[in-house]
KOLRO-275974 format. One line per 2 residues: number of its first residue (from 1); for each residue x, y, z of N, C-alpha, C. Coordinates in steps of 0.05 Angstrom, whole numbers. Layout:
BEGIN
NUM> X/Y/Z/X/Y/Z/X/Y/Z | ...
# end
This chain:
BEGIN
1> 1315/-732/-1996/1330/-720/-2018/1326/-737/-2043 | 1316/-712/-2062/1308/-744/-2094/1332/-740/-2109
3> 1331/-751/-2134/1354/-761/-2153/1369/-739/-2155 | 1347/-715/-2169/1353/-692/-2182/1370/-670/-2162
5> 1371/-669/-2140/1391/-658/-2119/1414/-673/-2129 | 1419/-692/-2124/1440/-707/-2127/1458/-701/-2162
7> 1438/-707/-2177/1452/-695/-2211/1453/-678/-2214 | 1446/-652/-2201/1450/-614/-2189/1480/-610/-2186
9> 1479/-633/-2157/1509/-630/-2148/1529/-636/-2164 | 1527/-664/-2176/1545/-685/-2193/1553/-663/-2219
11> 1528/-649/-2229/1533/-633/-2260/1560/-605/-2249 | 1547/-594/-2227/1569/-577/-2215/1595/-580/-2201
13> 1593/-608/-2192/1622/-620/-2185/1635/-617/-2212 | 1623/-629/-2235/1644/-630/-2256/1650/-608/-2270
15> 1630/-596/-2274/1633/-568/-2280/1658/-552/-2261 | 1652/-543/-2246/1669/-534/-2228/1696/-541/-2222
17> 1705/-557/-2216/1725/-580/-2224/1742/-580/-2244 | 1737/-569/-2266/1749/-569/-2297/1753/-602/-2308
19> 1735/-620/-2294/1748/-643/-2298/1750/-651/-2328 | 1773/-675/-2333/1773/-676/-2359/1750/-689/-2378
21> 1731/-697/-2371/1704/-709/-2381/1699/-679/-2399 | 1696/-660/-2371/1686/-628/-2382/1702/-628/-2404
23> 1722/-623/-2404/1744/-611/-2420/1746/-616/-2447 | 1748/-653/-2442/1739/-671/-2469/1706/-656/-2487
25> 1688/-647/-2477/1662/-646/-2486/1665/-611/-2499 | 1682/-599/-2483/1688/-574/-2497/1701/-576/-2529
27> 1727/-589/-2520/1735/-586/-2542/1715/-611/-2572 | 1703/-628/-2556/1684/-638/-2587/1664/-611/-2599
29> 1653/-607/-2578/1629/-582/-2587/1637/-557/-2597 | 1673/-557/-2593/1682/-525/-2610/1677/-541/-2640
31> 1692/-569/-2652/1690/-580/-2679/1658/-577/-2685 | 1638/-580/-2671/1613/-582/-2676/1603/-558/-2689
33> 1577/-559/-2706/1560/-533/-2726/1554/-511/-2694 | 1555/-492/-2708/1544/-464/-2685/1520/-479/-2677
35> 1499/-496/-2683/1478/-500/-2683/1475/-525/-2687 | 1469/-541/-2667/1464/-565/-2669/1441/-579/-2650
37> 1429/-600/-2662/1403/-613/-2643/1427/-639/-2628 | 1419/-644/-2603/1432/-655/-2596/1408/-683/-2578
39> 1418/-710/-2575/1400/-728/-2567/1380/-728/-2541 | 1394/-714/-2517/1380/-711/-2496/1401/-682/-2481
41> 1389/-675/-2462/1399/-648/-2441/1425/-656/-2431 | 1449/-647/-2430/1468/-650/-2408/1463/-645/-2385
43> 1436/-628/-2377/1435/-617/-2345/1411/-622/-2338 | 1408/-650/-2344/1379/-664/-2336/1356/-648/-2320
45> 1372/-639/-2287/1354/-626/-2271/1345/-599/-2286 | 1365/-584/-2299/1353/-554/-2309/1335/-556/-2325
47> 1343/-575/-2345/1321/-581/-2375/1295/-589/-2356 | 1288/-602/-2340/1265/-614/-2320/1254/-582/-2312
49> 1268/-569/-2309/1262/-545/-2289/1246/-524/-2318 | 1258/-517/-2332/1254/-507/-2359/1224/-522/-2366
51> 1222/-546/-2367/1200/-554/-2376/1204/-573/-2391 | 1231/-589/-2402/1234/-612/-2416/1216/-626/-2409
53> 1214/-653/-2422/1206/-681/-2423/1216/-698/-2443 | 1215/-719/-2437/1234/-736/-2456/1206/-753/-2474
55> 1204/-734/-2498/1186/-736/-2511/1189/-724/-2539 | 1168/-741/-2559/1183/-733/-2582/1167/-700/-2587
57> 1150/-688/-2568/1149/-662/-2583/1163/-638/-2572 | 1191/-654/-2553/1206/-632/-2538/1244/-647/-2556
59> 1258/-624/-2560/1278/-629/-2575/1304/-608/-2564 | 1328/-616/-2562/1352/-599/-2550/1368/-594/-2567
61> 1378/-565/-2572/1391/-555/-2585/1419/-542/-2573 | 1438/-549/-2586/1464/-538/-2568/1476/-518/-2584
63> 1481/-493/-2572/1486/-468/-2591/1509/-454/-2580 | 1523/-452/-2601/1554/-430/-2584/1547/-411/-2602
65> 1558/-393/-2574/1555/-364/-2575/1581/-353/-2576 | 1590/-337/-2582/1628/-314/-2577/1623/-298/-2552
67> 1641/-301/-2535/1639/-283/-2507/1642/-260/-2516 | 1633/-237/-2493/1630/-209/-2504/1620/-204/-2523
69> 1611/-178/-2516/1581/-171/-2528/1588/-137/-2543 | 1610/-130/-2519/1611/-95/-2533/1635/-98/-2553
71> 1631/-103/-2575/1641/-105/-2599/1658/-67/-2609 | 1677/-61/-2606/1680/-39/-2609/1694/-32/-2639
73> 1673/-6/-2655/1676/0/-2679/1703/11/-2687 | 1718/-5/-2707/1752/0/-2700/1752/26/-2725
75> 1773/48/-2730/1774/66/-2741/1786/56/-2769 | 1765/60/-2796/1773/56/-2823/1773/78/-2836
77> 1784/85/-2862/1793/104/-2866/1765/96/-2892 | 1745/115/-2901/1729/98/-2919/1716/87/-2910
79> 1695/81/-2925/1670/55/-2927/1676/27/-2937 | 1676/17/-2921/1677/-9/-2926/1669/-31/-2913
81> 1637/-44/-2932/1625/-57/-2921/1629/-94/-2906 | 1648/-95/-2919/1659/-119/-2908/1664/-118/-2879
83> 1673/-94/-2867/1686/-94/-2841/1666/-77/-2819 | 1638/-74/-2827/1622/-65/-2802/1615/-91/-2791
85> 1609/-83/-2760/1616/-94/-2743/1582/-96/-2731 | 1571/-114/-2726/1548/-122/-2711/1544/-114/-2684
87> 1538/-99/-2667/1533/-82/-2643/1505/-99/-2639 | 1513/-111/-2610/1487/-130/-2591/1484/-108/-2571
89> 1465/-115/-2563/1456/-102/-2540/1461/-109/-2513 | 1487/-93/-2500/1503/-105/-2473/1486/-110/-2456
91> 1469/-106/-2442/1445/-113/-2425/1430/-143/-2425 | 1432/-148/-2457/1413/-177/-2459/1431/-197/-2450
93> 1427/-219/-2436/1446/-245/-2438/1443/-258/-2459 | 1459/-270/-2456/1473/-290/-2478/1462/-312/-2487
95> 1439/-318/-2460/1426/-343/-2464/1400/-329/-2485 | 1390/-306/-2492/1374/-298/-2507/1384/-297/-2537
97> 1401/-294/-2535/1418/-288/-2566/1420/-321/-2570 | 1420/-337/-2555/1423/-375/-2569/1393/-386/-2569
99> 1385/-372/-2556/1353/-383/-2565/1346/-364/-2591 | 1362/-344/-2590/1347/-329/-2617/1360/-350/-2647
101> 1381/-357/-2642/1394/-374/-2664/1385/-398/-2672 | 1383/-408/-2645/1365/-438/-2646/1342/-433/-2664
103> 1326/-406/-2652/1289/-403/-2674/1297/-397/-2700 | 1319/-380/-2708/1315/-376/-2736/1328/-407/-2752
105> 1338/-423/-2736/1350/-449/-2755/1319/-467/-2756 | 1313/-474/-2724/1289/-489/-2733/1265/-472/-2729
107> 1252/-475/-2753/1228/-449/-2750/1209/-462/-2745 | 1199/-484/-2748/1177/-494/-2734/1171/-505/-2710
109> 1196/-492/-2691/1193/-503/-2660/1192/-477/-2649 | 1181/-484/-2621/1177/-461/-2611/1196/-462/-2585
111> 1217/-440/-2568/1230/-442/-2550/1223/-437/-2531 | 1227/-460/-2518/1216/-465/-2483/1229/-449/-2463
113> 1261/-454/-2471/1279/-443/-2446/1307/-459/-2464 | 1327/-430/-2447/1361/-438/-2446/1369/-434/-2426
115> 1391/-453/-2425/1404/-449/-2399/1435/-460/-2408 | 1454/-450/-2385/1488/-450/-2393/1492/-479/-2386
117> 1510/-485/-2408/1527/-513/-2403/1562/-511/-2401 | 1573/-490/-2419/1599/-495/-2414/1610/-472/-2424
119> 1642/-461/-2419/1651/-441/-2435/1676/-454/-2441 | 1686/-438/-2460/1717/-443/-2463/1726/-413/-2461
121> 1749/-403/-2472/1777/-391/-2471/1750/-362/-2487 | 1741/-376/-2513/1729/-351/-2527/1692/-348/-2535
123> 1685/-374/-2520/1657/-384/-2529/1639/-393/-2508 | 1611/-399/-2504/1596/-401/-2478/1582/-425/-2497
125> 1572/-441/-2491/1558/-454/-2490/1536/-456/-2475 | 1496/-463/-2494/1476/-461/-2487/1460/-485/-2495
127> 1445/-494/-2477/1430/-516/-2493/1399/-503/-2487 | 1384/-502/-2508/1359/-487/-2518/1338/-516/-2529
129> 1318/-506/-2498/1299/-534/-2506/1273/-519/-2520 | 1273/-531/-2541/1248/-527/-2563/1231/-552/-2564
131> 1202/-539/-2567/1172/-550/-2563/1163/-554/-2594 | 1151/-574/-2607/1145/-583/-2631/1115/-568/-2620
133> 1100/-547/-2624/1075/-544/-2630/1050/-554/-2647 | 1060/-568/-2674/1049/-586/-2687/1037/-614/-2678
135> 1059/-633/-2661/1062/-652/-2653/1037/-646/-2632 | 1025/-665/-2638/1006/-674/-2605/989/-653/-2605
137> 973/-660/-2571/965/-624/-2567/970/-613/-2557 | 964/-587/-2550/975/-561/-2532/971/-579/-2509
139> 990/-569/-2478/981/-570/-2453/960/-563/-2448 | 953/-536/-2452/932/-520/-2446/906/-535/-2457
141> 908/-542/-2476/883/-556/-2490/869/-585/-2474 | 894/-594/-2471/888/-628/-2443/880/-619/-2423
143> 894/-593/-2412/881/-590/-2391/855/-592/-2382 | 848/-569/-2410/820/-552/-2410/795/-582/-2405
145> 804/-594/-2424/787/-617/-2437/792/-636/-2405 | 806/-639/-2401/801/-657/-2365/795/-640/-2351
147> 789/-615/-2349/774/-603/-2335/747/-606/-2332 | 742/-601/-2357/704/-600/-2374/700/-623/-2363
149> 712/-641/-2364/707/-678/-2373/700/-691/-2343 | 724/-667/-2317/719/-675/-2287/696/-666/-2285
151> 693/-639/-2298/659/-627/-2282/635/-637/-2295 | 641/-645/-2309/610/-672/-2329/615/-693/-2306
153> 631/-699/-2296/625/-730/-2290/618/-720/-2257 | 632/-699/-2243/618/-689/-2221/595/-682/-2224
155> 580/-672/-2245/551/-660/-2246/543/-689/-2252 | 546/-706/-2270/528/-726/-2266/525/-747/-2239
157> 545/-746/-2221/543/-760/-2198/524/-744/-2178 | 526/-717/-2182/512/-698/-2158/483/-700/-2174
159> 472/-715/-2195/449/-707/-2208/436/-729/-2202 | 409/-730/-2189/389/-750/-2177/383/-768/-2209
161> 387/-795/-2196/374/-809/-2225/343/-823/-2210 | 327/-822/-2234/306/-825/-2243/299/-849/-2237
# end
């Protein structure tokens, strides 16, 4: 059994639990911006699972969202634009709508994955791990290139020397 079983359990004991650690961390993050970068993952194993790394071209964003989604259009007498009402689409989760918030704040990262950290009474909480694309190189690109680089050095071992 490795670490990450173990901080699975530990994150859901407390979770689950309502303990007051939880409780304490709710109520700082209701005072906190809708949108905020935050130092490292609260849910170590998920962010791992998502694709984190503790690196500077991977970065965590913690985003509250408002529970419920079917917003119902209340009866005004008149037009009046102050009071239309934003209609989401009940089908999508919630964790899509916090990654959508996270991309339009930082536009030059790209989002990896969200996943749930906490609710309260009227709000959900999401932490949304975003990829610096600029920084470094692509995965795909290291790959490619230790690929090429294994089969040069296999073709030159399988190649009779002179």
């Amino acid at each position: 059994m490795g670490a990450n079983k173990y901080m699975r359990e530990s994150y859901a004991r407390t979770y689950s639990s309502k303990s007051p650690v939880m409780k304490a961390r709710l109520v700082a993050w209701h005072r906190e911006p809708t949108v905020r970068r935050v130092d490292g993952p609260t849910n170590l194993p998920r962010a791992h699972a998502l694709g984190y790394k503790a690196t500077k071209q991977y970065i965590v964003v913690r985003v509250r969202i408002s529970k419920g989604k079917r917003a119902r259009r209340k009866a005004d007498l008149g037009r009046k634009p102050g009071k239309n009402r934003k209609e989401v689409n009940p089908g999508r989760p919630l964790d899509y709508y916090a990654a959508g918030k996270a991309a339009r704040k930082f536009t030059n990262l790209q989002v990896a994955g969200a996943y749930f950290v906490g609710q309260s009474g009227t709000e959900k909480y999401f932490e949304v791990i975003m990829r610096n694309m600029q920084s470094g190189k692509p995965r795909e690109f290291i790959r490619l290139k230790n690929n090429e680089t294994q089969a040069q050095q296999s073709i030159e071992k399988a190649a009779p020397k002179p």
